[in-house]
C-alpha positions, 0 to 999 in steps of 0.5 A, a space after each residue: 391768274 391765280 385767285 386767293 383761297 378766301 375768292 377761291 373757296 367763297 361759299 356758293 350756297 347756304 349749307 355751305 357757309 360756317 358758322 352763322 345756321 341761324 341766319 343761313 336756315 332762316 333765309 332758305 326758310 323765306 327763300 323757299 317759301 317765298 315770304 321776301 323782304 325788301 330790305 335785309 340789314 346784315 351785321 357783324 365783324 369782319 370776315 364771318 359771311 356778310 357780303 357772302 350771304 349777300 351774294 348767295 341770297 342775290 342768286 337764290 331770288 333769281 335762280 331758276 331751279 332753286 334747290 331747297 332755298 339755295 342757288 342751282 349754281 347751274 342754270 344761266 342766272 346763276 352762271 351770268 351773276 357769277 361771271 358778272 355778265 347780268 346787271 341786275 345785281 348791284 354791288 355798292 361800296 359805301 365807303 368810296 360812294 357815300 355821297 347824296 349823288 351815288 344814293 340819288 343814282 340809286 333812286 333812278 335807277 329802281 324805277 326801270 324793271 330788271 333786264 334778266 332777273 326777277 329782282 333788281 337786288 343792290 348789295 350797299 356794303 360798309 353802308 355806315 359810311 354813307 351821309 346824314 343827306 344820303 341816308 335822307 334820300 335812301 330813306 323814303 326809297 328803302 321804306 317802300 321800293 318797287 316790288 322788283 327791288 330789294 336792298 341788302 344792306 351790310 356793315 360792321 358799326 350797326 349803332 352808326 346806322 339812323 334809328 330810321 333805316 334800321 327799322 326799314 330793314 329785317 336784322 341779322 346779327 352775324 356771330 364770330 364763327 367758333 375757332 372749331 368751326 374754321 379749324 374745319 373749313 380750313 382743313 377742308 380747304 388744305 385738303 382740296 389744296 393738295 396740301 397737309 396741316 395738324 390739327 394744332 395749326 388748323 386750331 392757332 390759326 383759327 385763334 389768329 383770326 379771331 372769329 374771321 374766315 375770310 382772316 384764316 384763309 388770308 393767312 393760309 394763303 401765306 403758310 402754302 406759300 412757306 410750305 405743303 406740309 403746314 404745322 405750328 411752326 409754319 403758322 407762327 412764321 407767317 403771322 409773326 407769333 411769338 413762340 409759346 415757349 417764350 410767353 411762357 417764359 416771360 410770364 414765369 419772369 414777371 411772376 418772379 419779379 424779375 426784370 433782368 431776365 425779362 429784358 434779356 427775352 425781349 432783347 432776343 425777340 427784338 434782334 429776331 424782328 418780333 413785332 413788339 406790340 403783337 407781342 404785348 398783345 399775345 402776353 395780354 392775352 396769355 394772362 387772359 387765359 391765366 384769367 379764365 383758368 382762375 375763373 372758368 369750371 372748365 377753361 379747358 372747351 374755352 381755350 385754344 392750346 396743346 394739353 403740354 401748353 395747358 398744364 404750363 397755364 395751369 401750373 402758373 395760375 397756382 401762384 397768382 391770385 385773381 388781382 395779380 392777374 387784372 393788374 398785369 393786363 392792365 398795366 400791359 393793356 396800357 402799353 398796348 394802346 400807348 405803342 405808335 405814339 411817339 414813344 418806341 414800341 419796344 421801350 413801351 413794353 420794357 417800361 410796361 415790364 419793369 412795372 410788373 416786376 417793381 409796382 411801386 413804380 406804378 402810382 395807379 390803384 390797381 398796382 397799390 392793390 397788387 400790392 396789398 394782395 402781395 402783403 395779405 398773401 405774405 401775412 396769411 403764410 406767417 411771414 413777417 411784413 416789414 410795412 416800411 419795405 416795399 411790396 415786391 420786397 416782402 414778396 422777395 423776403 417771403 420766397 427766400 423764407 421758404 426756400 430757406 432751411 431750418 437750423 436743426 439737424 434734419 434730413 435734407 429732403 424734409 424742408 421742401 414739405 410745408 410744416 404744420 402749424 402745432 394746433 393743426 398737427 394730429 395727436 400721437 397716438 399712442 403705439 400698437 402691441 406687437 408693432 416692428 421696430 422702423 429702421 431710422 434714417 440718420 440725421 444730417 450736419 447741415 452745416 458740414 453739408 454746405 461746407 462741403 458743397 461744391 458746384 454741380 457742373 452738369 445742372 445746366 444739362 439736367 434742366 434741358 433734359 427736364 423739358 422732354 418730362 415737363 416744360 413747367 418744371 424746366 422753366 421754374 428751374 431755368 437759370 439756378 444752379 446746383 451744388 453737391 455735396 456727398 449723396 446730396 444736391 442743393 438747389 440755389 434758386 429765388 424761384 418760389 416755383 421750383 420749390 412748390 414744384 419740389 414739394 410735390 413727391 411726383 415732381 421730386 421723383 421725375 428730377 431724380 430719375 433724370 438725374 440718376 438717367 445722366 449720372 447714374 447716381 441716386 441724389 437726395 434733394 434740397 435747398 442751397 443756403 447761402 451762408 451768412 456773414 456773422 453780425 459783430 455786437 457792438 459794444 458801448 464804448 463808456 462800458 469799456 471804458 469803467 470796465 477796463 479802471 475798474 480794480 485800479 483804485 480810480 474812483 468811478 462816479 456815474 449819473 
């Protein structure tokens, strides 16, 4: 019968377990030495190597030739737990046997000496289940048991445990093992399976499992299902992820305030049977990262993503502050732990999005917060606040002023740069003997170049091709349009993202070398500006009036 991999690749000696040196080197030391307890208690999350430390230390006390602290693997002892043949070790699931009668049966049994090994050892797991009346009678037994026995005992919820049993007992804490360490045991693994995985999804799987070996290799049993050759893909596959690129893509949406285009991703996620609270889960998460690249020196030793990934991180950190990012996992969180309560799961996270995007919507004091720090972010850029308006109003009016362009005849390209404030601005200095003459660009009609302009039918294509030079520029362009006019390309768009991007010179010459790539033609850049209706003055109609009798002979009395 085929065994799982996690059953399969259990660790057999001390050495070979990752992650917890400082549990397996100090029972190799007692091992070794001798220097036994009668009670060990092992603590810690699933899956980091409790049960099988257990198992390791049950052998290592009654092998016959012990190799260092660890179990020869070898000799009769060794082979008979293995195969399960020897009853002297006694495995024990406190959750189904947690009554004063399996603990009772405990109590008699210690008393008889061991049929083969030196120690009668009994592996008590999940040992937090147990009763009020069957820790009482463990009680005195775990306190001085003969001198054949020992007790482990292994749990994930130690503070469950009485104050009494857990003096009785030497601790080890078990860590979360460090995704490195379990990207190389599952390497490791797939490399004794026959079988090829990249380095980047030994990485995504060791982020799914959360500090969880016997987790990783779970799910590397269902990837070797799918396929010999594992990548990103495969992983994302076989959990159920949601694509980076969509996180990405969602974030870039609430950011902008824009809840139709969040709707649209969710809907599409939701046809392709995405499991809706994993998804609210990961953008939670996403936002954590967002988090601790604002926070953290070096984020990157932290974070578990490809360096394209990280860039796109990074550059969607640069447009939110610290609060911004609390509100929206707050508010993300919230959905989380609402999903399965009668209300849907994807109508949860809808709603959850629609709030991101309209905080007035939201009545906590984290979103009034998010709101005032969009106000105070509008204040500090000179942007006039209306304060009746709503915040997402003003956050809406601010990006539409800097992509707006000043009614002076000007070139083109000049608006993408931030002005200066006059009292910032150098003094002139006055001109050098001898200096050449600067050839000077022409100026440019604004208002000829926007009514000539005409739409650009090929921007869809240039922001596809984008993605090959830079994915944080092709989601910031993503959904604008383009229009030409002569030598120049305008650039319609409410994302305050594109033009941030724009105003950097690096990123400005990447479009149009893209550009001149698909066209063959060389296209200045700028902002597309919609062209306003003019407003009518009103005028008073009693003015009109004296205006139209006046040099007609009607005397005209005014009060």
């Amino acid at each position: 019968m085929y065994r799982v991999l996690y059953r399969k690749w259990r660790p057999a000696v001390f050495t070979d377990v990752s992650g917890q040196e400082h549990i397996t080197s100090t029972l190799q030391n007692e091992v070794s030495s001798g220097r036994l307890n009668h009670a060990y208690l092992f603590t810690g999350s699933r899956g980091t190597g409790k049960t099988t430390c257990a198992k390791i230390l049950a052998k290592a006390v009654n092998c016959l030739n012990p190799q260092n602290g660890n179990p020869c693997g070898e000799c009769e002892i060794c082979k008979g737990i293995d195969d399960g043949s020897i009853l002297d070790i006694v495995e024990m699931d406190a959750a189904s046997n947690r009554k004063i009668d399996d603990i009772r049966q405990i109590i008699d049994e210690v008393q008889f000496k061991p049929a083969k090994c030196k120690y009668r050892v009994y592996i008590v797991d999940e040992v937090h289940m147990l009763t009020t009346e069957a820790f009482n009678a463990l009680l005195k037994t775990l306190e001085e048991p003969p001198e054949h026995v020992i007790f482990i005992l292994a749990t994930t919820e130690v503070h469950k445990l009485p104050q009494t049993i857990r003096s009785r007992c030497q601790r080890f804490d078990f860590h979360r093992i460090p995704p490195k360490a379990i990207a190389d045991r599952v390497e490791y693994v797939v490399s004794q399976e026959n079988a090829e995985i990249t380095e980047s999804a030994a990485l995504m799987l060791a982020s799914v499992a959360d500090g969880a070996l016997r987790d990783a290799l779970s799910l590397l049993d269902s990837c070797l299902a799918v396929s010999s050759h594992i990548d990103e893909e495969v992983v994302r596959n076989a959990a159920g992820l949601v694509s980076k690129t969509y996180l990405f893509e969602l974030a870039t949406a609430i950011i902008n305030k824009n809840p139709t285009r969040s709707l649209e991703i969710i809907d599409r996620l939701y046809s392709e049977s995405k499991d809706m609270a994993r998804l609210c889960d990961e953008l939670v998460e996403h936002f954590r990262a967002l988090m601790l690249i604002k926070t953290i020196k070096n984020p990157r030793d932290i974070l578990i993503m490809s360096d394209d990934e990280f860039e796109q991180a990074v550059t969607q950190s640069d447009y939110l502050s610290l609060a911004d990012i609390v509100f929206y996992m707050d508010v993300l969180s919230r959905a989380y732990q609402r999903m399965g309560r009668g209300t849907g799961d994807r109508t949860e996270l809808e709603m959850a999005l629609v709030k991101l995007s309209a905080t007035e919507l939201d009545g906590t004091v984290e979103a009034l917060t998010a709101r005032v720090t969009a106000l105070e972010k509008a204040v500090k850029r000179g942007i006039t606040v209306n304060y009746a308006q709503p915040a997402q109003q003003s956050v809406q009016a601010e990006a539409t002023q800097s992509a707006s362009v000043p009614n002076t005849q000007t070139e083109v390209e000049e608006p993408f740069a931030k002005p200066e404030p006059e009292h910032k601005k150098a003094p002139v200095a006055k001109p050098a003997p001898e200096v050449k003459p600067v050839a000077q660009r022409a100026s440019v009609n604004l208002d000829e170049l926007y009514d000539n302009a005409v739409p650009f039918a090929r921007w869809v294509e240039v922001v596809d091709s984008l993605k090959s030079v830079s994915r944080s520029i092709a989601a910031a362009f993503a959904g604008s349009t383009a229009y030409e006019s002569g030598n120049y390309l305008l650039i319609d768009t409410n994302n305050e993202l594109a033009f941030d991007l724009l105003r950097q010179n690096g990123r400005r010459t990447e479009i149009k070398q893209t550009l001149l790539e698909l066209t063959g033609k060389n296209y200045s850049l700028g902002p597309y500006k919609r062209s306003t209706p003019k407003k009518v003055e009103k005028t008073d109609p009693l003015n009109s009036l004296v205006q139209s009798l006046e040099g007609s002979g009607v005397e005209i009395t005014q009060e």
